[in-house]
N, C-alpha and C positions, 0 to 999 in steps of 0.2 A: 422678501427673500425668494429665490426661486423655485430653490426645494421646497418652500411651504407652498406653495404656489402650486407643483408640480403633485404634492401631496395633498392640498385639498382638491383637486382636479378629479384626480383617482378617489376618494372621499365620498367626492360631490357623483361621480359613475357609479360607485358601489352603493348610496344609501338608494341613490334612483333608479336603480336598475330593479323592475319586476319583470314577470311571466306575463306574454303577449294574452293568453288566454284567463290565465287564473289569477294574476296580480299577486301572486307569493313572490316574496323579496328572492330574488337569483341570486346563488352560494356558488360558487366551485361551477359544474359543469354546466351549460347552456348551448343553447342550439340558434344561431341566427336567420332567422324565419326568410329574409327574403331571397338566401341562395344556399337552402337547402332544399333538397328534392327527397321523395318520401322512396324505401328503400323497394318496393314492388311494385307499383307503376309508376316510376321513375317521373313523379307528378310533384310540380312546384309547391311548397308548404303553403305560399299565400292560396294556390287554388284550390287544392285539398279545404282550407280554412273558408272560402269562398261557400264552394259545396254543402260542408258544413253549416253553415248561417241561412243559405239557399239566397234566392233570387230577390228579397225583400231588402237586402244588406248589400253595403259594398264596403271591402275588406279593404284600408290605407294600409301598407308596412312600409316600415324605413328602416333602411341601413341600423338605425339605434334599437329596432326589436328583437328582441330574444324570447325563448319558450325555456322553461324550466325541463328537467330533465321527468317527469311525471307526463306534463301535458305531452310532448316529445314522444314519449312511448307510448301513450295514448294515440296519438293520431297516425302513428307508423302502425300500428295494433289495428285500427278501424281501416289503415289503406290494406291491410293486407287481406281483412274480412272481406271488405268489398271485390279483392283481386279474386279468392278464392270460390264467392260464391259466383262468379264471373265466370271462372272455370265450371262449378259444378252445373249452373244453369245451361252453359254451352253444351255439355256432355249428356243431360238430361234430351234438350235437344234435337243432339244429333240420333240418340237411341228411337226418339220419337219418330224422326225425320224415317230411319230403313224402317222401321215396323210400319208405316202406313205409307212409305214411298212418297212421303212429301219433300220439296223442293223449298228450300229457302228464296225468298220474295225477290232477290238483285239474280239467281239466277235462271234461264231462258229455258223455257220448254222445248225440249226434245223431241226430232218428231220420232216414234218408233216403225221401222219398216219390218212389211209382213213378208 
């Protein structure tokens, strides 16, 4: 019959559907890893998850992976940690840079005339 057909389909999605990170069975809301972007460096979830694992790992996603709603706000949490200390290290920085007159390395020394 179709409809059983149509309903073990959905069934057979629902028992197999876990979290791309933590394997808890996904309920209700989910997040689809490979085209979403994380919400402060507007950076792709697989490469965030990439970063994450580091250079020893390589990250496969497909179309069929999802992230539970925990790990999800975990790693939007961690992308925005790393935006902000981004910011603060910049700022630390630039304070640095006027107080001793130093010059960031890409730009050209000035000549001063007397």
């Amino acid at each position: 019959c179709w409809v059983c057909l149509v309903c073990f389909y959905f069934f057979f999605l629902e028992t197999m559907a876990v979290c791309f990170l933590c394997d808890v069975k996904l309920c209700g809301e989910r997040t689809r890893v490979c085209s979403s972007i994380t919400p402060h460096t507007n950076s792709p979830y697989p490469e965030k998850i990439g970063e994450l694992m580091g250079e020893d790992f390589v990250v496969i996603v497909t179309p069929a992976d999802h992230m539970c709603k925990r790990c999800t706000s975990l790693l939007n949490h961690s992308d925005k940690m790393e935006h902000d200390l981004k910011l603060v290290k910049n700022a630390l920085m630039l304070h640095v840079q006027k107080k001793y007159g130093l010059l960031p390395a890409d730009q050209p020394i000035r000549s001063i005339e007397v």
